[in-house]
N, C-alpha and C positions, 0 to 999 in steps of 0.2 A: 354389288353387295348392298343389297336392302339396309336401310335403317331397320332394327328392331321396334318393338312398341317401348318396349323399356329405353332405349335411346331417345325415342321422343319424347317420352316421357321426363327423362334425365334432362333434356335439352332443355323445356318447356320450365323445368322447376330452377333449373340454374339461370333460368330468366327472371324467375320470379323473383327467387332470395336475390338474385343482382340488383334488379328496382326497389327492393326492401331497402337494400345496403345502402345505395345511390339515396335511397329518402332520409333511411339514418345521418348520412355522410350531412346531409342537406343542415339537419339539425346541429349537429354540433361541428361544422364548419363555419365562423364567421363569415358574414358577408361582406363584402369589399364595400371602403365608404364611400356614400352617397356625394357629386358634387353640391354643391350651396352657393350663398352670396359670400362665404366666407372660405372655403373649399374648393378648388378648383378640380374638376375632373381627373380623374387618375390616367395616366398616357395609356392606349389601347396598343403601344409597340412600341420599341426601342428606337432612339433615335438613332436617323444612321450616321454613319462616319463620315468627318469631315475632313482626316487626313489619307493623300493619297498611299502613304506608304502601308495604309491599311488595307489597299483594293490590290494589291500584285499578287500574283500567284509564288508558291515559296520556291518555285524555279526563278522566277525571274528575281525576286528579291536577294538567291543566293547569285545568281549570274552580277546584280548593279554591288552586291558587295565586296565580290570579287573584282569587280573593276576600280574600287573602291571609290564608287559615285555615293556612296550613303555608308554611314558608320553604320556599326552594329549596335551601338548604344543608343542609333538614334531611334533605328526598330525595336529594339526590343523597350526602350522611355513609350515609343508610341503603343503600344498593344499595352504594356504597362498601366497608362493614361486611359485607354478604352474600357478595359475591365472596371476598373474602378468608377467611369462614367457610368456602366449598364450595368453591374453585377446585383447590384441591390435590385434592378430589378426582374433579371434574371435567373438570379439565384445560380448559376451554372456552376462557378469556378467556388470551389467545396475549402481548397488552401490554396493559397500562393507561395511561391518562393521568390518573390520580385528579388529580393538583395542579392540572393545568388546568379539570379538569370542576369543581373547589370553587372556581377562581378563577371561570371563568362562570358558576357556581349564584350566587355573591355581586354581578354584574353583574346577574342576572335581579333582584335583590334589591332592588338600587338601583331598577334601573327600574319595579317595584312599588312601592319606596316613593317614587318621586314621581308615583303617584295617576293615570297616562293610565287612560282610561275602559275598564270589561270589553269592552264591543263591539270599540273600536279595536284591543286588544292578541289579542282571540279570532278577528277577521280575518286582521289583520299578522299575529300569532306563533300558530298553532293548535296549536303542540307548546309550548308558550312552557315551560320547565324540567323537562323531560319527558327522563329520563337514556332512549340507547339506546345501543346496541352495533352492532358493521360487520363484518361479513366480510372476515377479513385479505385477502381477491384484490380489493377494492375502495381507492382510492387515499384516504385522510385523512393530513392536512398531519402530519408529524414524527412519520409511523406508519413500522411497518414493512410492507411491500407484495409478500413471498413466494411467496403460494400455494404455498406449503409447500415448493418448490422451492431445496432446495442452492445450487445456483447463484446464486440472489438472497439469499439470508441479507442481507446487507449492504445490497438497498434499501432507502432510504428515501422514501415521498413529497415531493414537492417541491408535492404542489395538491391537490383533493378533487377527487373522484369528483362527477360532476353531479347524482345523487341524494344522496349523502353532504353536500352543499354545498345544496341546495335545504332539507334538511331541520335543517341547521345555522341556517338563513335563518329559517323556522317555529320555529325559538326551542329545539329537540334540543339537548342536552347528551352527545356521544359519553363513553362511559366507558374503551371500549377496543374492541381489535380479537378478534376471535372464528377458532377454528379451522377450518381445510377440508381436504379431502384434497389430493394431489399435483397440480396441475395444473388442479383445480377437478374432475377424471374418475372419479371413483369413491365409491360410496356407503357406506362409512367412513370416518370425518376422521378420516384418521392419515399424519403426514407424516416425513421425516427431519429438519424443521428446528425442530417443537413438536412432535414424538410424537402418543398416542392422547390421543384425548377420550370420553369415558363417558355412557352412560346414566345420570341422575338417579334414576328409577326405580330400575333395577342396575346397580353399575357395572360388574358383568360382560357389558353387550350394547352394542352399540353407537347410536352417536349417529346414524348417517345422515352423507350425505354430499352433496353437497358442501361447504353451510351446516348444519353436522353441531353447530359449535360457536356458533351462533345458534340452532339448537333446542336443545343442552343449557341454555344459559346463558339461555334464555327461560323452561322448564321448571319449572327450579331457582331463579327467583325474583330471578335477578343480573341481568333488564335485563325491562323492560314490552316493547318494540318493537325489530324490527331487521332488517337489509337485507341480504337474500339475493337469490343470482343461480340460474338455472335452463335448462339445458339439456338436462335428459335426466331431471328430477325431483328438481333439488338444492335447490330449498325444500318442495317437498311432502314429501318422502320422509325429513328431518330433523325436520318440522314433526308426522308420523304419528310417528314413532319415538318423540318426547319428547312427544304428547298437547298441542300447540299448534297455531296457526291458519296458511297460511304461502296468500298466493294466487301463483299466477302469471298476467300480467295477459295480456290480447289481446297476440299479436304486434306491435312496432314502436309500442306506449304509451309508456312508459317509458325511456328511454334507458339504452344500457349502457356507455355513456363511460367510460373513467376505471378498469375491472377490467384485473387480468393472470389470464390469458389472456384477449380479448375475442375476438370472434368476427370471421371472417372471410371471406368470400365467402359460398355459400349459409345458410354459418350464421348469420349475420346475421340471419336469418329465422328462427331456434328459440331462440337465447339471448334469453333475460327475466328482469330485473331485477324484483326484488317486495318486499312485505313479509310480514317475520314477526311475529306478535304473540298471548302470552295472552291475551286476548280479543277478540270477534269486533267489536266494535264500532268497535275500533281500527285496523281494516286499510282502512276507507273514505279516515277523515283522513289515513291515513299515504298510499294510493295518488293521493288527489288533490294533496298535497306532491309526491311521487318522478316525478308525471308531468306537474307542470307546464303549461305549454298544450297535451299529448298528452292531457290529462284531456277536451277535448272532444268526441274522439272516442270515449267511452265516454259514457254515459245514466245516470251518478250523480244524476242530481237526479230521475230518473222515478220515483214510484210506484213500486212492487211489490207487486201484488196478489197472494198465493203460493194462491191459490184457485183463480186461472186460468194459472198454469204448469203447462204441461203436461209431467210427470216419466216419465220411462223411468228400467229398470234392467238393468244385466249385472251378474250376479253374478260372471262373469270374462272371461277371453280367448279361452277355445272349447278350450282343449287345450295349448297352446302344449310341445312337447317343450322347452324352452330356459328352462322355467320352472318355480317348483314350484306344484302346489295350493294353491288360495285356502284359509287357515287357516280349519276352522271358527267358531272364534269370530270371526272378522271377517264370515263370512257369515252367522253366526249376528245379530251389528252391525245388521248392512245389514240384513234381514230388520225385524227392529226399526224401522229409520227407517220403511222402506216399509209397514209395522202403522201406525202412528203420524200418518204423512202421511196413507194413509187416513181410520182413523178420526178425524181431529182437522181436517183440514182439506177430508172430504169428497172429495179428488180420486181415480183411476185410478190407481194406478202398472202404467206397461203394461213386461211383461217383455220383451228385445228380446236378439235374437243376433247380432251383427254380425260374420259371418265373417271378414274379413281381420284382424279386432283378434289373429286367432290367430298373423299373421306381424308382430307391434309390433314382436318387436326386429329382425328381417331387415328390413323397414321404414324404421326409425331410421338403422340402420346404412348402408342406402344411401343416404338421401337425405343423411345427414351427410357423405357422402362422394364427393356426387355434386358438377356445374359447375354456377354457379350460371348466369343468364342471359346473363351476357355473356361466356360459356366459362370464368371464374377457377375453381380447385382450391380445395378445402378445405386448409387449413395441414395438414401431417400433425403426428402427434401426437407420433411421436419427433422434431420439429425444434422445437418448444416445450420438450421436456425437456431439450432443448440449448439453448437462452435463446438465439436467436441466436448459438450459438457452433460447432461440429461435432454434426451430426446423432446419436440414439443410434441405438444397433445391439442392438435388443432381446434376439435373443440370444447377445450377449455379455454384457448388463448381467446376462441370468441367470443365467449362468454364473458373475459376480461375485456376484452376489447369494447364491448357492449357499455360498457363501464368505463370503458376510461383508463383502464389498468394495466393493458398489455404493453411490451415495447414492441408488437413488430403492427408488421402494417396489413390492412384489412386485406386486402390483395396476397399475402406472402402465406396468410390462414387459410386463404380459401384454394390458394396451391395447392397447399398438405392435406386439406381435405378432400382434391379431383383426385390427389397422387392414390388415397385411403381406397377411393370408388372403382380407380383402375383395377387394382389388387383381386376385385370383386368377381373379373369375370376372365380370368387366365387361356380360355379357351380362344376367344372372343377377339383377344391380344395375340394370339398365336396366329390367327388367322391375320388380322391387320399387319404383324409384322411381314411375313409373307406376300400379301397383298403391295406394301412398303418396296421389299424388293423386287417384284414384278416391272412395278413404276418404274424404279431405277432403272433397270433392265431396256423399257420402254422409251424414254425420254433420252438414253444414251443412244441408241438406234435414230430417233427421230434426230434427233441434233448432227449427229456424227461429227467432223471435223472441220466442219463450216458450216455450221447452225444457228442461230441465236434465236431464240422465241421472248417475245414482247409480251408481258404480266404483269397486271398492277400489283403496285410497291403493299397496297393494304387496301380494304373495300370502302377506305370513308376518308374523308379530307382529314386534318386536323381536328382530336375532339376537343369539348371542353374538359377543364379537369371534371376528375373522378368520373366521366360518362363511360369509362373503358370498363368499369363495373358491370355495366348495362351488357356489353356483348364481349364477353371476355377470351373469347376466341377468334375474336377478328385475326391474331397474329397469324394464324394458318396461313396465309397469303405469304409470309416468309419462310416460314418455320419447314414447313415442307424441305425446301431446297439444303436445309441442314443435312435429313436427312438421309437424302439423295448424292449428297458431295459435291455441287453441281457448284461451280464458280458465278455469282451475282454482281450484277451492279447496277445501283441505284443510282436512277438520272430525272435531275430535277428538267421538268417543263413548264417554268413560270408559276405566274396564280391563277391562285381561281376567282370568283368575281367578289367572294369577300377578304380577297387580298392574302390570301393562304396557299402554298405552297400546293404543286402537283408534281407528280413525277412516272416513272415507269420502272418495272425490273427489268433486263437484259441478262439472260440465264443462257449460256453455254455447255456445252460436254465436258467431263470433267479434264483440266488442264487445256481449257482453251481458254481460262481468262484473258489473253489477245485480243480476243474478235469482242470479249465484254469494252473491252478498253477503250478499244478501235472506235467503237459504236457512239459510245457514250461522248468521247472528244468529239464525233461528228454531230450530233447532236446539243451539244454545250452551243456550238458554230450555228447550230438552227434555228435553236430553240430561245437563248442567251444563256442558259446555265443559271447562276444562283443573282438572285434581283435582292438589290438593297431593302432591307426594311425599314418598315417610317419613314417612307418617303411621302405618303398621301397625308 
C-alpha cells in the first residue's frame, strides 16, 4: 500500500508545525542555569544508591523478609530515604503515602513475628512487604487519580484499581503514585497538574510516556516494581528510556478496571495493564498477582526450552516516512543479541521483512478509531480532555496555548487535532483497519507456538525533552503490537556510549508471554539487565 501524495504531504507539514512548536517550546521554556564561580554545575544524573537493600529483586527482598533477616520497616525507611534523595530531581513520585506505607511495613512486622510458616506466607502473600509505586491514571484509596488532567486536580480515589488491590492482597506496600502524561496519550510524562519528569540517566531527556514516572522512579532506585498501563507502548517505551523491564501482557489477561482514562469500545481490545520492574525475574510474580484467574490463560508454569524457540529478527519498519531511523547503536544492540543467541544457544536467527509493519502508525491510528463489533465509536480524545464537561476545540486550545492560556499540553492539542485529520478520510481507514488484521493474521502464522521475533523497543535512544515534538510518531515501534494483541517484553541491554539506556522488544504469539519471559531472564544473565545510574 503506497503512501498517497496527500500522506506525504501530511507527513512532511506535521514536520514542519512540530519544529515550529519545538522553536516556540525553545522560547518560552526557561533555560537551565549556567554553572559559575559561584554555581556549581547542575548533576547530569541521579546519584546512585548506596544502600544494598535497594539493589534486590522484590523476590529476593520478599524471600530475606520472610526469613526475617531484614524488617519490613527497614525496607520500606530505605526506599522512603531514596525518594526524598532524588525526586526533586526527578520529579517521578507525583504523591507519597510514606506514613501509611511505615504503618503497614510495621503490620507486616507483626505478622512475621508471630512465626506463620515460609510456605504459608510465600503462597498467601508472594510480594509479602515488597514497597511498589502506581501510575497516578490508576485508582489507590486516598490517592490522587488526575492523569494529569486540570480538570481533575481535585480527584481523589474513593477504592483501588483491581490490579492495584490484588497486589495490595500479595502483601505490596504502595509508596506513592508516579507521573504520566496528559490523558495517558503521549510519550513524555509532562502534564499541567505535576509538570515534567526526567531521565535518571540525564535529566535533560526524557522519561517516556505514558508510565514515564514508573520508569523513572524504577530506574533511579525509588521503587523495585510498578504498574503501568499501555496502549500504544506506554510501558515499553518508559521501561527502554530508563534501561528497566516493563511487559505488556496478551490482550484481555489482565484487567484494566479502575484507570482514568480506561478504554472503550474497540479499544478495549489494545489497552493493557502490566508490569514494571528492575529485574527480570520479577515480572513473572508480579504478572501472575495483577492477572488473577486471567493467569490461566497464559502457560507460566510450562518449561521453556530457549533451544527450541524459534527466533526471528527485523531490524525495523521497512521505511516508515512518519518515523525516524533505527539509531545505530540500538541496531548495533540487536546485532549483539542475535551473535549471542547464536553462538551460545546454538539456534538460527532468521532475518525477516514484514511489509505492512512500514504502515504501524496509519495502522494504529485506524483501528483506534475505528467501531468496534457492535457499531460503538471510539471516545474521541478531545471529550476526555473535557472530563465529561464541554468538548475541547483543539484549535482554539492552540491558539491559547500560543498565549499562555490553555491548561493542557501542547502535545494532548495536537492529538485532537491528528484525531480531527483521521475523520477526513474514512475510506482510507477502512482499508488500513483491514490491512491491520491481515498483519495480525500474518505475525500469528510467523510466530506460532514457539516464536519470539526481536524489534526495537523505539527507533532513537533517549530524547531530549520536548524533541518528541519533532517526530511524533516514533511510538509506531510499540503501538503496532496493541493492536495486534500480541504479548511484549521490553529488555534492557546496557548503554549506549552516552551513557543511555538500550534495550530490545521480544514479541510472541498471542498467550505465549512464557517464551517473552523466558527470553528476557536469559538475557538480563547476558547482557547485565538494568546498570546503576550516576555511576560515571
Amino acid at each position: 500500500m503506497a503512501l498517497s501524495r496527500a500522506e506525504r504531504c501530511l507527513a512532511l507539514l506535521l514536520r514542519w508545525l512540530s519544529r515550529a512548536c519545538l522553536a516556540l517550546l525553545g522560547l518560552v521554556t526557561p533555560a537551565p542555569p549556567r554553572a559559575g564561580p559561584s554555581r556549581p554545575a547542575p548533576p547530569r544524573a541521579v546519584p546512585p544508591p548506596r544502600r544494598e537493600l535497594l539493589l534486590l529483586p522484590a523476590r529476593e527482598l520478599a524471600a530475606r523478609l520472610r526469613a526475617r533477616q531484614v524488617t519490613c520497616v527497614e525496607v520500606v525507611e530505605a526506599y522512603v530515604e531514596r525518594i526524598k534523595e532524588v525526586n526533586a530531581l526527578i520529579n517521578a513520585v507525583v504523591k507519597d503515602r510514606f506514613e501509611e506505607a511505615l504503618q503497614e511495613a510495621q503490620q507486616v512486622d507483626k505478622l512475621l513475628s508471630e512465626g506463620p510458616g515460609d510456605d504459608y506466607l510465600e503462597e498467601k502473600f508472594p510480594l509479602l512487604g515488597v514497597p511498589i509505586t502506581v501510575k497516578e491514571a490508576f485508582s489507590l484509596h486516598g490517592m490522587p487519580n488526575t492523569s494529569g488532567l486540570v480538570n481533575r486536580r481535585n480527584v481523589i480515589a474513593t477504592s483501588d484499581a483491581t490490579v492495584v488491590s490484588r497486589l495490595k492482597q500479595a502483601g505490596a506496600i504502595p509508596l506513592g503514585m508516579t507521573n504520566c502524561s496528559e490523558l495517558c496519550m503521549w510519550y513524555e510524562s509532562s502534564n499541567r497538574v505535576y509538570g515534567r519528569t526526567n531521565n535518571p540517566y540525564d535529566l535533560q531527556r526524557i522519561a517516556g510516556g505514558s508510565s514515564g514516572g514508573e520508569g523513572s522512579v524504577l530506574a533511579a532506585a525509588c521503587s523495585v516494581i510498578g504498574v503501568g498501563s499501555d496502549i500504544g507502548g506506554s510501558i515499553r517505551m518508559p521501561a527502554f528510556f530508563n534501561g528497566v523491564f516493563g511487559h505488556k501482557p496478551t490482550t484481555g489477561v489482565v484487567p484494566n478496571d479502575g484507570q482514568f482514562p480506561n478504554a472503550r469500545g474497540v479499544r478495549t481490545s489494545f489497552l493493557c495493564t502490566g508490569p514494571m520492574c528492575r529485574y527480570a525475574e520479577d515480572l513473572e510474580p508480579m504478572l501472575r498477582v495483577m492477572a488473577g484467574p486471567g493467569v490461566n490463560k497464559l502457560k507460566l508454569n510450562e518449561k521453556v526450552s530457549l533451544e527450541k524457540i524459534k527466533f526471528h529478527c527485523m531490524d525495523h519498519d521497512g521505511g516508515s516516512i512518519f518515523v525516524s531511523p533505527v539509531d545505530k547503536e540500538i541496531l548495533q544492540a540487536q546485532k549483539k543479541v542475535v551473535k549471542h543467541l547464536e553462538s551460545e544457544l546454538g539456534v538460527q536467527v532468521r532475518h525477516v521483512a514484514i511489509h505492512k509493519m512500514k504502515y504501524s502508525f496509519q495502522i494504529w491510528s485506524a483501528m483506534m478509531s475505528s467501531k468496534d463489533s457492535d457499531g460503538q465509536e471510539a471516545q474521541l480524545f478531545t471529550d476526555l480532555l473535557g472530563d465529561h464537561g464541554k468538548p475541547v476545540w483543539p484549535l482554539w486550545e492552540l491558539m491559547k496555548w500560543l498565549v499562555g492560556m490553555s491548561s493542557h499540553t501542547l502535545p494532548a492539542i495536537a492529538l485532537g487535532l491528528t484525531e480531527k485529520l483521521m475523520k477526513l478520510n474514512p475510506g482510507g481507514n477502512a482499508k488500513l483497519v483491514s490491512m491491520g488484521k491481515s498483519l495480525q493474521e500474518e505475525m500469528e502464522a510467523l510466530l506460532g507456538p514457539d516464536g519470539v521475533l526481536l524489534y526495537p523497543s523505539h527507533p532513537t535512544i533517549a530524547p531530549r525533552h520536548n524533541s518528541p515534538i519533532c517526530m511524533p510518531f516514533n511510538f509506531a515501534y510499540t503501538a503496532i503490537f496493541n493492536v495486534l494483541g500480541l504479548p511484549v517484553t521490553q529488555c534492557p541491554l546496557g548503554l549506549s556510549s552516552e551513557g543511555l539506556p538500550l534495550g530490545i522488544q521480544l514479541v510472541a504469539a498471542s498467550y505465549n508471554d512464557h517464551l517473552t519471559l523466558a527470553v528476557a531472564r536469559y538475557l538480563e544473565k547476558a547482557f547485565g539487565g538494568w546498570v546503576l545510574p550516576g555511576k560515571a
